[in-house]
C-alpha positions as CSV (number, residue, x, y, z in Angstrom):
1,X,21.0,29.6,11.7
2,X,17.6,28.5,13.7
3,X,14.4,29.3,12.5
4,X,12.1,30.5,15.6
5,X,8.6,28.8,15.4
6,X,6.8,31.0,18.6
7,X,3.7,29.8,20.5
8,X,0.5,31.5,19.7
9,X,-1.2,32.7,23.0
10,X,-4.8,31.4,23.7
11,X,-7.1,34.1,23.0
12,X,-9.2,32.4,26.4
13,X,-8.9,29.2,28.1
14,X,-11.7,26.7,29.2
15,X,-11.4,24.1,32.7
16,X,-11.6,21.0,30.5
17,X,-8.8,21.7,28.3
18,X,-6.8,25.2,29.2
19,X,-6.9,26.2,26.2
20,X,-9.1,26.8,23.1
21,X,-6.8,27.8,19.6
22,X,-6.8,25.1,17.5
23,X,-3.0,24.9,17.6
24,X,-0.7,26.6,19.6
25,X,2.3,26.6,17.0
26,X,1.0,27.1,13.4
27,X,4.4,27.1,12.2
28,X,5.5,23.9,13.5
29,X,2.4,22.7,12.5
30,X,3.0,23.2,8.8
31,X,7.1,21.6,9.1
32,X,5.7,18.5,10.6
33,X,2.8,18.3,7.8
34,X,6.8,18.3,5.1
35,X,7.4,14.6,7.1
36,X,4.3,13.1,7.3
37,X,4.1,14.0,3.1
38,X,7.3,12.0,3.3
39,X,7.0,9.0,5.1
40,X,3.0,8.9,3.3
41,X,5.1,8.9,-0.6
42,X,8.5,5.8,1.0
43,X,5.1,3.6,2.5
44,X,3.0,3.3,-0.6
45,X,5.9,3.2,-2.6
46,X,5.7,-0.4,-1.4
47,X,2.2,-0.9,-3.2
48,X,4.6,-0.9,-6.5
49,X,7.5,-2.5,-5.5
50,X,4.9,-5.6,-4.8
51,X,4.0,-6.3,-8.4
52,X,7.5,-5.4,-9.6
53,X,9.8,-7.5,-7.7
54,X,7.1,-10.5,-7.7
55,X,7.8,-10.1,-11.3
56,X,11.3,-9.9,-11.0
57,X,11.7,-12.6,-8.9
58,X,9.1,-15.1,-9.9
59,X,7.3,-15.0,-6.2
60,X,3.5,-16.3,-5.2
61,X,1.3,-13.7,-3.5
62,X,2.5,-15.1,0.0
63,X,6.7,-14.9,-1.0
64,X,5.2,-11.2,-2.7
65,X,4.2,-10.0,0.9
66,X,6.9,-9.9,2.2
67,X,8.0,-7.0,1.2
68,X,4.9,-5.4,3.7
69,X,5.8,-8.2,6.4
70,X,9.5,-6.9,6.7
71,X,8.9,-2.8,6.2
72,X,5.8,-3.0,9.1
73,X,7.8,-5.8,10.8
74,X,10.4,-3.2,11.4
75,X,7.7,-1.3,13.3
76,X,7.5,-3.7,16.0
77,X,11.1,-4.7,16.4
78,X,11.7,-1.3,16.4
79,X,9.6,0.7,17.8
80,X,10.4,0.6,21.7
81,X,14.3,1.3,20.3
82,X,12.5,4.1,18.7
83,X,10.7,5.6,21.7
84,X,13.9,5.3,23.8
85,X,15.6,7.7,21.0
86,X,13.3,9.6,20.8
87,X,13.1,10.1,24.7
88,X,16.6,10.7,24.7
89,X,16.9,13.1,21.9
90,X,13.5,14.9,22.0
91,X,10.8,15.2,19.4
92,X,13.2,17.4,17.5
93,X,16.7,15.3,17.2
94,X,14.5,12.0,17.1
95,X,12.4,13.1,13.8
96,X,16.2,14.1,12.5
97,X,17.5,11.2,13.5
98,X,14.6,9.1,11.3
99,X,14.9,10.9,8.2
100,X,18.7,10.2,8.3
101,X,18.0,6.4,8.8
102,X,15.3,6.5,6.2
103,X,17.7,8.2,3.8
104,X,20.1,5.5,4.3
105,X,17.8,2.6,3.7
106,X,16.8,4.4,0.7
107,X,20.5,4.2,-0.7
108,X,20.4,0.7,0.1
109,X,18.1,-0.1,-2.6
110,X,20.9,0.7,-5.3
111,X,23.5,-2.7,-4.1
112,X,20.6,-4.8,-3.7
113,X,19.5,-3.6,-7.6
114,X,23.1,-4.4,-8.3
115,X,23.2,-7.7,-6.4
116,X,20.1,-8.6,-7.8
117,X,18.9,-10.1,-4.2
118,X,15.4,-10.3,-3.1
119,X,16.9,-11.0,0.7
120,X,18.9,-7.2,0.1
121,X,16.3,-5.9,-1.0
122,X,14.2,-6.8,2.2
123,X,17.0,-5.4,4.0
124,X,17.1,-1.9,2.6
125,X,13.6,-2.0,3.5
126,X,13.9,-2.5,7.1
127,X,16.3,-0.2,7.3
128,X,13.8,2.8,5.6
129,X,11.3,1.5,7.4
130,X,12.9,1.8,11.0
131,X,13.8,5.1,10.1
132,X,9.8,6.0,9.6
133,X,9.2,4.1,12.9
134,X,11.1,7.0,14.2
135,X,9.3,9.4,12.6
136,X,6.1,8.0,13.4
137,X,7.0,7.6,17.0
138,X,7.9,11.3,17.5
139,X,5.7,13.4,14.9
140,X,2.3,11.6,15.4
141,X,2.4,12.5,19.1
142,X,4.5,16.0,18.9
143,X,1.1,17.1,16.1
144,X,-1.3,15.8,19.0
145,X,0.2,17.9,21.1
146,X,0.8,21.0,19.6
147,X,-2.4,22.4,20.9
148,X,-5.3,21.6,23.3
149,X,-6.6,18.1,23.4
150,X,-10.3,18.7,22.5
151,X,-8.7,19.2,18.6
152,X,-6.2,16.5,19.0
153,X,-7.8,14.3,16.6
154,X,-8.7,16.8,14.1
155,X,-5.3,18.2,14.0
156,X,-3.6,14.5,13.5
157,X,-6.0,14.1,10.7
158,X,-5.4,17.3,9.1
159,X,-1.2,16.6,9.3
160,X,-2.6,12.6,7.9
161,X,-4.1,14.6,5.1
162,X,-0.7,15.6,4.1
163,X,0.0,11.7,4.7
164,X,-2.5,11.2,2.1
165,X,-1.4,13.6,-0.2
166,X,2.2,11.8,-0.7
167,X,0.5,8.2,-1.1
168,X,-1.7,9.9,-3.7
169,X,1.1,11.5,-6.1
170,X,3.3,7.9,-4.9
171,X,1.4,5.3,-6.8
172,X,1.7,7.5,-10.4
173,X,5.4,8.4,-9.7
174,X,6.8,4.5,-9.1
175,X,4.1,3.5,-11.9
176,X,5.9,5.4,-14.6
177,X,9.4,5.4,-13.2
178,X,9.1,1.4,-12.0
179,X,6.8,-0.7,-13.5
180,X,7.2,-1.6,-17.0
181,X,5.4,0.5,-19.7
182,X,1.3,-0.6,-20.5
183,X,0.8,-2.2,-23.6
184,X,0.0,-0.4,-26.9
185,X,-3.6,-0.4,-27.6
186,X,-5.0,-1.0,-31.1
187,X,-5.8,1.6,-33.4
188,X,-9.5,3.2,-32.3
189,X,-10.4,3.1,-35.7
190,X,-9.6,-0.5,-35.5
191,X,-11.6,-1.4,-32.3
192,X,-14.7,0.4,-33.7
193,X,-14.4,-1.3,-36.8
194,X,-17.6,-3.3,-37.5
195,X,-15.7,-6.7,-38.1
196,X,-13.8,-6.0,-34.8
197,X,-17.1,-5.5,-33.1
198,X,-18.6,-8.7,-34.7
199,X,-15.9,-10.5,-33.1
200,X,-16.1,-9.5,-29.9
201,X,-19.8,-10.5,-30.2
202,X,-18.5,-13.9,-31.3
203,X,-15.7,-14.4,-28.5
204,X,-18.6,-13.2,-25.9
205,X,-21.7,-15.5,-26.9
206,X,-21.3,-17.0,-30.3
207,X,-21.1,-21.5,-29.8
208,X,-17.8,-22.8,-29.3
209,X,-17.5,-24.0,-33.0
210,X,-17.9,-20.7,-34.0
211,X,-16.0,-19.0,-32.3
212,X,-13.3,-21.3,-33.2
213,X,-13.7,-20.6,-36.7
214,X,-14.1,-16.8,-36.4
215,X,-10.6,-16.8,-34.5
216,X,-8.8,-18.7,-36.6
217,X,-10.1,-16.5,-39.6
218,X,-9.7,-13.1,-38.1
219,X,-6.8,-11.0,-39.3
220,X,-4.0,-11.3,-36.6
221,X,-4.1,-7.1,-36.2
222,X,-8.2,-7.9,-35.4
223,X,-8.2,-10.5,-33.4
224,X,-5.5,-8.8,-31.1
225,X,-7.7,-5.8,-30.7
226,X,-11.1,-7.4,-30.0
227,X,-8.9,-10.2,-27.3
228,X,-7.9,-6.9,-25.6
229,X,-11.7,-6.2,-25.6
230,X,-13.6,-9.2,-25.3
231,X,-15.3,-10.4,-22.1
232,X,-12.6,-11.7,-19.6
233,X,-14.0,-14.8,-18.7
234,X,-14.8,-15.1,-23.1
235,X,-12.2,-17.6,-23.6
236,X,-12.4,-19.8,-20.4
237,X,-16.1,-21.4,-22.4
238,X,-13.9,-22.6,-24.9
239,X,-11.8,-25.7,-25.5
240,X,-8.4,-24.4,-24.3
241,X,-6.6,-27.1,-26.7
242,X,-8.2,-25.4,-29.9
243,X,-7.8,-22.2,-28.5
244,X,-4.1,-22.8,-27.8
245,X,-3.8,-24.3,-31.8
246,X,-5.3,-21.5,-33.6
247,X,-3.3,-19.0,-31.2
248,X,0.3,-20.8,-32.4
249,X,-0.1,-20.3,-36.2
250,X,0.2,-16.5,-35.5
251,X,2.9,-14.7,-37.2
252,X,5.7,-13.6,-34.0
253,X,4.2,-10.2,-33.5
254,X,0.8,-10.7,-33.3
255,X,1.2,-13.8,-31.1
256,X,3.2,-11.9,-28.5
257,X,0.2,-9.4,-28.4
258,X,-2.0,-12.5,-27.8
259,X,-0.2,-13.8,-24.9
260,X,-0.3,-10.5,-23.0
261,X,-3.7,-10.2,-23.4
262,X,-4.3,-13.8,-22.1
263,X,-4.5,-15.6,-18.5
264,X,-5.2,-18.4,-16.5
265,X,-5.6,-22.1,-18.6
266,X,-5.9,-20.7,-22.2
267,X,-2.2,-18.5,-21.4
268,X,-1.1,-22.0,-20.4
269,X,-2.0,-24.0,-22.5
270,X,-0.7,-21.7,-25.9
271,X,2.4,-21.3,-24.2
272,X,2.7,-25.3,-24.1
273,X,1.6,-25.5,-27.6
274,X,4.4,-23.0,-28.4
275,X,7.6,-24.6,-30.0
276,X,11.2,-24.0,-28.6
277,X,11.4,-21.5,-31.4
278,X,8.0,-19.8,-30.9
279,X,8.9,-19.3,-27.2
280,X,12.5,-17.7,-28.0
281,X,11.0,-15.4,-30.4
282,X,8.6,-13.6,-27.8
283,X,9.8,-10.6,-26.3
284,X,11.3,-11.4,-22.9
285,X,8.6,-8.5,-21.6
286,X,5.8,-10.8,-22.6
287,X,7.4,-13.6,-21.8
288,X,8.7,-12.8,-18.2
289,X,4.5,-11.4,-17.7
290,X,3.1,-14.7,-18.8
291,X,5.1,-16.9,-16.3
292,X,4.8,-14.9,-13.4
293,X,1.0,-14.9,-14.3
294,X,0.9,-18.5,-14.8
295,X,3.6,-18.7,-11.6
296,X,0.9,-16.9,-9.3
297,X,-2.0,-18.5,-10.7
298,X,-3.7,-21.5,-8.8
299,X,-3.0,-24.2,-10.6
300,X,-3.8,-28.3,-10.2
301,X,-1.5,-31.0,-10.4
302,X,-2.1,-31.4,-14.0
303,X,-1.2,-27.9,-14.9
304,X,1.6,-27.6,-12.9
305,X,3.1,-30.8,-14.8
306,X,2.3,-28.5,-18.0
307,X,3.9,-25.3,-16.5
308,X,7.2,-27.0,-15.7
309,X,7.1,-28.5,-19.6
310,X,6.8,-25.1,-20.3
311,X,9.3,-24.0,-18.3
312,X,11.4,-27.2,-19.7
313,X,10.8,-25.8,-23.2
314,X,12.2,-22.5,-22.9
315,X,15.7,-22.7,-24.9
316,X,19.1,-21.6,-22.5
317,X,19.9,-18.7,-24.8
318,X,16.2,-17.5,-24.0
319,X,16.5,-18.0,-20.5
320,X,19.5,-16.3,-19.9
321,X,17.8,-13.1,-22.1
322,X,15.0,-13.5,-19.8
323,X,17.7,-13.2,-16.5
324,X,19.5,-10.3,-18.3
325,X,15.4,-8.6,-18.4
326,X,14.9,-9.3,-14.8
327,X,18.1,-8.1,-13.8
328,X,17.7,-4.5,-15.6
329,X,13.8,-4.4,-14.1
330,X,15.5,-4.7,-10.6
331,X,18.0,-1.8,-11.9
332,X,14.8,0.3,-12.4
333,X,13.9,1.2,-8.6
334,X,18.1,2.2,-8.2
335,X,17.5,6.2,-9.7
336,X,14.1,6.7,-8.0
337,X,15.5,5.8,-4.2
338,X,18.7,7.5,-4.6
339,X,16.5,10.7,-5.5
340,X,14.6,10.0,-2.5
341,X,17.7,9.7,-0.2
342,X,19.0,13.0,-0.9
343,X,15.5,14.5,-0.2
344,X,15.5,12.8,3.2
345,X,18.8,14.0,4.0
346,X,18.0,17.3,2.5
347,X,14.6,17.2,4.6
348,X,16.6,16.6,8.2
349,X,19.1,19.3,7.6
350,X,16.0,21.9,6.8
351,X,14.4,19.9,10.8
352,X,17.3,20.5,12.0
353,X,17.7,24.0,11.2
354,X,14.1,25.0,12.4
355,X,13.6,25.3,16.2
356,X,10.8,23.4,16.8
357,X,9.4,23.8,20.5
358,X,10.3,20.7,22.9
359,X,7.0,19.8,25.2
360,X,8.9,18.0,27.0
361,X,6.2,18.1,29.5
362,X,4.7,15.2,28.0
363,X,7.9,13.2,26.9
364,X,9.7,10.8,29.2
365,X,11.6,13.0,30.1
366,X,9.3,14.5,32.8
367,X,8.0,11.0,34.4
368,X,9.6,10.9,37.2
369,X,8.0,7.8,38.6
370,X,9.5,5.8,35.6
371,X,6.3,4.1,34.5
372,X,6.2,1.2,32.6
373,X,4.7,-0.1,29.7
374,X,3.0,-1.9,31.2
375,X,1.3,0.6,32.8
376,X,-0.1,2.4,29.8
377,X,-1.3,-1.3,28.6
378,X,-3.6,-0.9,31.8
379,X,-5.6,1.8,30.2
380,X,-8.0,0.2,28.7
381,X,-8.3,2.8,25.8
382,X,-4.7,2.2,25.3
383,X,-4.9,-1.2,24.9
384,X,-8.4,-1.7,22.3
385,X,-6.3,1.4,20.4
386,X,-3.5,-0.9,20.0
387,X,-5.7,-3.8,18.6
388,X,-7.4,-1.0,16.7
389,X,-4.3,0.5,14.9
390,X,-3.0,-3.4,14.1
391,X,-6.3,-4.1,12.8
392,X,-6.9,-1.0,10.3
393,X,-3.0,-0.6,9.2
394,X,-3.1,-4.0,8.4
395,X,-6.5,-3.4,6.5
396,X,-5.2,-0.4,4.6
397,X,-1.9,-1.9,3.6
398,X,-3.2,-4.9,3.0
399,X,-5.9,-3.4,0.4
400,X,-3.4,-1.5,-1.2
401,X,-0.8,-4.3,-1.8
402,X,-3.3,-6.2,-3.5
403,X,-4.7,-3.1,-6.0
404,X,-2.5,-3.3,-8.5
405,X,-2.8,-7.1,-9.3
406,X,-6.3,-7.6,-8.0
407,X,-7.3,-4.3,-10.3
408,X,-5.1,-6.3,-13.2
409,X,-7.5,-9.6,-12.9
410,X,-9.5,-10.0,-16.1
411,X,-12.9,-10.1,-14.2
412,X,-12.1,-6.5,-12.6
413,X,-10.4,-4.2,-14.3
414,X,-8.7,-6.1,-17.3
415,X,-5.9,-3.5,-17.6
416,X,-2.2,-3.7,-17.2
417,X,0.1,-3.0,-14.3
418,X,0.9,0.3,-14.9
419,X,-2.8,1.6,-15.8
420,X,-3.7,-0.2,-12.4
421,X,-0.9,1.4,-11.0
422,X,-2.2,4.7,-12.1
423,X,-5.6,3.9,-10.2
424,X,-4.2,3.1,-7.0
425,X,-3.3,6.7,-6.5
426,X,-7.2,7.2,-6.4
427,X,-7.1,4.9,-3.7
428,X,-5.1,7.1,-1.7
429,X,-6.4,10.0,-3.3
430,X,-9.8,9.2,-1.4
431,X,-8.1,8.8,1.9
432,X,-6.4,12.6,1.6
433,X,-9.7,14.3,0.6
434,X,-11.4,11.9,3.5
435,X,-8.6,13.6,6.1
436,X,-9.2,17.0,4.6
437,X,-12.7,17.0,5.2
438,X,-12.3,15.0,8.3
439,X,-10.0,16.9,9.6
440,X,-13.5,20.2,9.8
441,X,-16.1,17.5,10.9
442,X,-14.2,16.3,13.6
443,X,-14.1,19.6,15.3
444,X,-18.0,19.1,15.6
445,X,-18.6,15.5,15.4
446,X,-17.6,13.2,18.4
447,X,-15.0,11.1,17.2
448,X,-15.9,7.9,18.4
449,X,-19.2,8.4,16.3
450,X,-17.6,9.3,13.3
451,X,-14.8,6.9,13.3
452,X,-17.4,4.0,13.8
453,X,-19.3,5.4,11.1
454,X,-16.5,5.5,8.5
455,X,-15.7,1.7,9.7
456,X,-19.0,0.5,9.1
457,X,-19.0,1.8,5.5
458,X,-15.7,0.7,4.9
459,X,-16.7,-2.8,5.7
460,X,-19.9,-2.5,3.2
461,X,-17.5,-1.3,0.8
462,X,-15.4,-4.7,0.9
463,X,-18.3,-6.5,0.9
464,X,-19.2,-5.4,-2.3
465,X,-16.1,-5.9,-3.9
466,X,-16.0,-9.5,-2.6
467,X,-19.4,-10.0,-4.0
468,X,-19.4,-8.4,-7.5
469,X,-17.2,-7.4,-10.4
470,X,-16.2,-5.3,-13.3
471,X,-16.8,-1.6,-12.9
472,X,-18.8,-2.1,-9.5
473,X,-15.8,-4.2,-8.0
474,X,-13.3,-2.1,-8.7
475,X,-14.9,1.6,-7.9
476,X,-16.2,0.2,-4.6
477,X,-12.3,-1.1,-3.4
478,X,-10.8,2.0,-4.7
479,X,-13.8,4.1,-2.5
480,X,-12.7,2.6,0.6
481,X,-10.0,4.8,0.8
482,X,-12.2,7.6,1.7
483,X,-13.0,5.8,4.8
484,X,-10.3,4.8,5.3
485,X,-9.0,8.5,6.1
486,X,-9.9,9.5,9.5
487,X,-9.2,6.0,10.9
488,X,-5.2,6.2,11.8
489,X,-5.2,10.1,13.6
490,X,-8.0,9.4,15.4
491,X,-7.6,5.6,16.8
492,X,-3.9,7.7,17.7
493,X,-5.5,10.5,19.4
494,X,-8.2,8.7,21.2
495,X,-5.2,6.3,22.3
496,X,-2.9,8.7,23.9
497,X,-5.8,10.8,25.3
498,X,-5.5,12.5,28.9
499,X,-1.7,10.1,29.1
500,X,0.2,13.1,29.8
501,X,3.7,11.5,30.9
502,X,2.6,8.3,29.5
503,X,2.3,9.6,26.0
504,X,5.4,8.4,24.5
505,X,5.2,4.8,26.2
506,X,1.2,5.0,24.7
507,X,2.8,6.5,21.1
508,X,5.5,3.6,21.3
509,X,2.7,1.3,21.8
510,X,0.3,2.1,19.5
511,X,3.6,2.5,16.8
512,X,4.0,-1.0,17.3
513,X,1.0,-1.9,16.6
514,X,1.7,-1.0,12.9
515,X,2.8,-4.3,12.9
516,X,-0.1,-5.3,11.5
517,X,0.4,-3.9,8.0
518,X,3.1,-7.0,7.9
519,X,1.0,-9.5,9.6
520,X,-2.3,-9.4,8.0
521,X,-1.7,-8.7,4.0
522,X,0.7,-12.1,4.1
523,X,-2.2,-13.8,5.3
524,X,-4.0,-12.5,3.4
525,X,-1.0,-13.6,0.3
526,X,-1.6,-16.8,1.4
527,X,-5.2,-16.9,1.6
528,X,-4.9,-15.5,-1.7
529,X,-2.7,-18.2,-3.2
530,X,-5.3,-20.8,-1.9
531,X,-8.9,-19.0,-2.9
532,X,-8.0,-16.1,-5.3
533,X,-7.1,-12.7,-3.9
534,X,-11.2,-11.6,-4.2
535,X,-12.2,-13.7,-1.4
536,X,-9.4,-13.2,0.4
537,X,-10.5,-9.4,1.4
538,X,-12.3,-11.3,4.4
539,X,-9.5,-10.3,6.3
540,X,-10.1,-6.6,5.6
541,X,-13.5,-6.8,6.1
542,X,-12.8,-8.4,9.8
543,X,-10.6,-5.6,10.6
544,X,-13.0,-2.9,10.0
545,X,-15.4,-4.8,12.5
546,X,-13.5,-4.2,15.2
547,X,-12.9,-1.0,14.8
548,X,-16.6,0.1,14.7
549,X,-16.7,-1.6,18.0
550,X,-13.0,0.5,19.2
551,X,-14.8,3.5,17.8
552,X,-18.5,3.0,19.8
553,X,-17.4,0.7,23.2
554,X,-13.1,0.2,23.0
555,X,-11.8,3.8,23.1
556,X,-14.1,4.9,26.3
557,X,-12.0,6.2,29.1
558,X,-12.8,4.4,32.0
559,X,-9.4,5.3,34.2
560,X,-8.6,8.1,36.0
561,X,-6.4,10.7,33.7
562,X,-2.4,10.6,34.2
563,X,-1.5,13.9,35.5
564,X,0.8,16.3,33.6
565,X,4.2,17.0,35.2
566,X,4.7,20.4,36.6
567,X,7.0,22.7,37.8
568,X,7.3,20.8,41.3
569,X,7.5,17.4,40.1
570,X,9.2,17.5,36.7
């Protein structure tokens, strides 16, 4: 059984565009909005599976990116096999056809849980990721065509929006279901104690003597809750040696609490002050956080001498319970992906059932002079588009990959992962209500203007966050996803403008372009691993140049259109 979704006739027509509803199939309209939800919630699903499996597996920032360097890699390896699907199937068997292949690199993440392989892991996403190379190669142009071209963009952004929606809700879902639970805070009544917030005093500003003294006399329950709210840079004044000897005559419990709240030389230096005893009797949890902090920290020759002593230390009965941890944190993502698989494959079967209508008037189907690609390249507007999609994916992604631990850093957001977790769906959040809202003013607004507005601010935006810290830091990172939100539909819809049989070489283009989301955040990982990850947001903050220049000089039409196929020459 089909389900019929009829054209809507124009009400009138105008020269430029033939027709003037804002889209001609309202009920395909609202099908195709179900996938781009879905492939929205599988991408920024990645933006957790960063932090976790760089804690699984012990990686730097740069061995961390890869997880974004092989699911947008897939983009470009894949995305001329996807067009040639998709030009043999149709917009309707081709989007099928990707949710299946999704579904099944979804499944894949339960063997590589089991093997416990970073490299199988990488390889179910590849697979999920060509399968949403597929997607993104039929439904981005199918929604830009489902009614005139003057609303092209603002009907890509509206469908984005539903994009959004699923990279909003993402974050929060594989926070609590992935990443490992926050740590307990201390009792409020504790915190606002007045000895607890004499010692935070002390730990901020009181002399180094001091301070000493006041730690070392605290009670271990009161010095755990003012550490968790103490300046983050408090400790790094002090001499990390006494530090590190007043932190190791802690009783088990209190001294675990300590080393979670710490980073950076004093976390090193009380771990190497530790005994072999002290260091079995942490929980692996704190344990397995402190060394992958210490393991993505940037540390000199020195320290990295004292990290492998640590390392050295660490007795084998401790080190195989801390390989036993690992293994069930990699078990952790198994449930969440198989649930995901069977919505996939419940998602294509509900496709398949609906009868979407073909267009093929604008597939490959109807060029009849076989053009290459090539030829689309030699639109100019095609080509700055495909700069311009490379550039702001890899932006995006690149920002998002990097929330959770940059947000984690003592000097911005001194929270855990899964409280910076919960953040990064405001990230996202922004870029949904940017689309909705997008979506009205670029009806109105030209957008070439707008999109070269939202660029500029978007750069300003990482500039700040490069520049400051704390409160200001964070809010302005996590704002740039408002920007962020028109960026994608309409660098798409400018690209493939007034294409006609060219659209799906232009769409396969401009797909692969997505390669940038792999490319730029592992430069940026390494950058990061060499200068910290705040000054590594340069990278970002070059991308968004060029796209105020896409947006006010690069998407200009300067060619002649490529006529529509008709009747007689289809």
């Amino acid at each position: 059984m089909a389900f019929a979704a009829p054209p809507v006739q124009s009400a009138s027509t105008s020269p430029a565009t033939g027709k003037t509803r804002y889209t001609d199939y309202p009920l395909a309209m609202a099908v195709l909005t179900t996938i781009f939800f879905m492939w929205g919630f599988l991408t920024v699903l990645n933006d957790i599976l960063i932090p976790h499996l760089k804690s699984v597996f012990e990686l730097n920032y740069a061995q961390a990116m890869l997880v974004q360097f092989t699911f947008f890699g897939a983009y470009f390896l894949m995305s001329l096999p996807a067009g040639r699907l998709v030009a043999l199937l149709g917009y309707k068997k081709g989007i099928v056809a990707g949710l299946a292949i999704a579904a099944l690199g979804a499944f894949g993440f339960w063997p590589a849980a089991q093997l416990h392989s970073y490299a199988a892991f990488l390889a179910a996403l590849f697979v999920l990721a060509t399968g949403i190379t597929v997607l993104q190669v039929a439904a981005n142009a199918y929604v830009a065509l489902l009614g005139p071209e003057r609303t092209s963009s603002s009907r890509l952004t509206l469908a984005q929006a539903m994009n959004s929606l699923g990279t909003t809700i993402g974050p929060k879902f594989g926070g609590l279901l992935i990443l490992s639970a926050a740590a307990t805070l201390a009792p409020l009544a504790l915190r606002t104690a007045p000895e607890t917030v004499q010692l935070v005093q002390t730990l901020n500003s009181a002399p180094a003597t001091q301070t000493i003294e006041a730690i070392r006399q605290a009670p271990p329950d009161r010095l755990v809750a003012a550490l968790n709210d103490a300046s983050a840079s408090a400790l790094d004044r002090l001499p990390v040696q006494d530090v590190a000897a007043s932190f190791v005559q802690l009783p088990a419990a209190p001294l675990a609490q300590v080393v979670d709240s710490l980073s950076g030389a004093p976390l090193l230096a009380t771990l190497a002050a530790m005994s072999p005893q002290q260091l079995a009797a942490l929980p692996p949890a704190s344990l397995a956080t402190a060394l992958d902090k210490l393991a993505s920290s940037r540390l000199n020759a020195q320290q990295a001498a004292q990290f492998a002593g640590v390392r050295a230390n660490i007795p084998a009965d401790t080190t195989q319970q801390l390989a036993s941890y690992r293994q069930k944190q990699a078990q952790l993502v198994q449930a969440p992906y198989l649930g995901l698989g069977v919505a996939l494959i419940a998602l294509a079967v509900g496709v398949w059932l609906f009868r979407l209508p073909p267009l093929t008037e604008s597939t490959e189907q109807a060029d009849t002079s076989h053009h290459t690609l090539m030829d689309a390249l030699r639109h100019r507007h095609v080509l700055f588009g495909v700069l311009a999609i490379f550039f702001y994916v890899g932006a995006e992604v690149s920002i998002g990959s990097f929330l959770v631990n940059y947000l984690s850093l003592p000097e911005i957001g001194h929270m855990s992962e899964q409280a910076a977790a919960g953040h990064v769906m405001y990230y996202w959040g922004g870029a949904m209500v940017g689309r909705l809202a997008g979506s009205a003013l670029l009806v109105y607004i030209n957008p070439r203007k707008l999109l070269a507005a939202f660029a500029a601010i978007a750069g300003l935006l990482v500039l700040t966050t490069m520049l400051t810290k704390g409160n200001v830091a964070m809010v302005s990172v996590i704002a740039i996803g408002l920007f962020n939100s028109i960026m994608f539909p309409t660098i798409f819809a400018l690209g493939i403008e007034r294409m006609g049989p060219l659209t799906g070489k232009a769409s396969s283009l401009l797909i692969m372009a997505i390669v940038g989301g792999a490319l730029v955040p592992l430069a940026q990982g390494v950058l990061a691993d060499h200068m910290g990850i705040q000054h590594a947001f340069i990278l970002p903050l070059l991308c968004y140049g060029y796209i105020v220049f896409y947006g006010l000089r690069g998407s200009l039409i300067r060619e002649p259109a490529v006529p529509a196929a008709t009747p007689e020459n289809a």
